[in-house]
C-alpha positions as CSV (number, residue, x, y, z in Angstrom):
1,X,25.8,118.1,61.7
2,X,28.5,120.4,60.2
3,X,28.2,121.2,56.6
4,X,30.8,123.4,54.4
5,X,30.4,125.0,51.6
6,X,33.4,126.3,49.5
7,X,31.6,129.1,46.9
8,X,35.5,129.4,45.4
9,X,34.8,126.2,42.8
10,X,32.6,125.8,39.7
11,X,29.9,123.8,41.5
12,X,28.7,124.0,45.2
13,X,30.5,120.5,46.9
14,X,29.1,119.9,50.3
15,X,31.4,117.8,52.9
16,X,29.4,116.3,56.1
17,X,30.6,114.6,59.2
18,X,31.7,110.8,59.1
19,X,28.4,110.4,61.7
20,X,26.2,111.8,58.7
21,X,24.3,108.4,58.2
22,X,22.6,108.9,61.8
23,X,21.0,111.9,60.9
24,X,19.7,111.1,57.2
25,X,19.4,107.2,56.1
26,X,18.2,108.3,52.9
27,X,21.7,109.6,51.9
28,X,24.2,108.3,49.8
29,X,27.8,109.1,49.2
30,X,28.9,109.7,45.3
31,X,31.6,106.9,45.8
32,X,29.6,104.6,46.9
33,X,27.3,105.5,44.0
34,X,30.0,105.0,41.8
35,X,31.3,101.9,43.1
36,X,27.2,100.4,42.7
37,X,27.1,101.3,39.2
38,X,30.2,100.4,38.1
39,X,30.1,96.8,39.8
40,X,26.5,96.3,38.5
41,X,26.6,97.2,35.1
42,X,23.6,95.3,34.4
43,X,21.4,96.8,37.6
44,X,18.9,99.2,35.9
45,X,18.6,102.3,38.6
46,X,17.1,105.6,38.6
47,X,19.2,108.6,38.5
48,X,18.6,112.5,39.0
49,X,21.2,115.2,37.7
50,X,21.3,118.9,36.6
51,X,21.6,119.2,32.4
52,X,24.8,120.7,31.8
53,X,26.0,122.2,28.1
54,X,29.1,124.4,28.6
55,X,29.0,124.8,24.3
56,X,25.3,126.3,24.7
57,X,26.0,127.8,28.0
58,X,23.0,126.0,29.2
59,X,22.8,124.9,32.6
60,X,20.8,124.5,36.1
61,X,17.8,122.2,34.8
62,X,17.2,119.1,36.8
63,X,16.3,115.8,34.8
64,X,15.6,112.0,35.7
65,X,16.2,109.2,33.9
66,X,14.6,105.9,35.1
67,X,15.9,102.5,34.8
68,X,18.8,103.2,33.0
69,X,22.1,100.9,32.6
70,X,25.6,101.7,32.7
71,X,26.9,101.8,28.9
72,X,30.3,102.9,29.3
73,X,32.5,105.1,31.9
74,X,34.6,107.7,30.7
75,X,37.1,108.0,33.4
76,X,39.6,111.4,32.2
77,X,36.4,113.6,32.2
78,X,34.5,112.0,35.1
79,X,31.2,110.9,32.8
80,X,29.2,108.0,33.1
81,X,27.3,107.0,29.5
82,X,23.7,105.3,30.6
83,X,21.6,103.5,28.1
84,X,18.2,104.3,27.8
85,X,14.6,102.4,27.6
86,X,14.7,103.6,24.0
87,X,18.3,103.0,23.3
88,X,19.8,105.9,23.5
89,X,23.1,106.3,24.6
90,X,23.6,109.6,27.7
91,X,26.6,111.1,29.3
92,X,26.2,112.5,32.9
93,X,28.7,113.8,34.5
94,X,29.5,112.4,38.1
95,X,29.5,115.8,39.7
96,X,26.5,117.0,39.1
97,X,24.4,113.9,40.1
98,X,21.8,114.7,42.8
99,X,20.2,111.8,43.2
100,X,20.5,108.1,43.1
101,X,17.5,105.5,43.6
102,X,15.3,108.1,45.4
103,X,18.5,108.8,47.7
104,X,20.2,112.0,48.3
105,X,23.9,111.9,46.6
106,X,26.1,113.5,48.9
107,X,30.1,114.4,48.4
């Protein structure tokens, strides 16, 4: 398996072979991520992501949410809004998404 790594951008973007899937069945691509939560916007799923706050400068914390639901997708700045168990209302942003359902997002 060849994996590169392009230090040059913001956040470390990992590209695999097509043939990825026979080394590591608990993987996951972000698009097909995407296209799960978008289609099932009432699915709850469990979703791991590094905290981000460019105002604060604050950054490199990992969090989970668990059985969240898709609120609302915010397309120009690649964020997905989740609602909460208690009702509140999160933005992740797609990029920075590790992992999805216990699976390993990959790019």
């Amino acid at each position: 398996m060849s994996c590169l790594f392009f230090p040059s951008q913001r956040l470390p973007t990992l590209l695999y072979d097509q043939d990825y899937t026979q080394y590591n069945m608990n993987t996951i691509t972000l698009k097909e991520v995407l296209n799960e939560i978008d289609t099932h916007r009432e699915k709850p799923f469990d979703i791991t992501f590094i905290k981000a706050d460019v105002r604060r400068k604050v950054a490199g914390k990992s969090a989970t949410y668990q059985q969240v639901v898709l609120h609302s997708i915010d397309r120009d700045n690649s964020i997905r809004r989740v609602l909460l168990k208690n009702g509140k209302v999160r933005a992740i942003h797609i990029r920075l998404i590790t992992h999805y359902n216990s699976q390993l997002v990959i790019y």
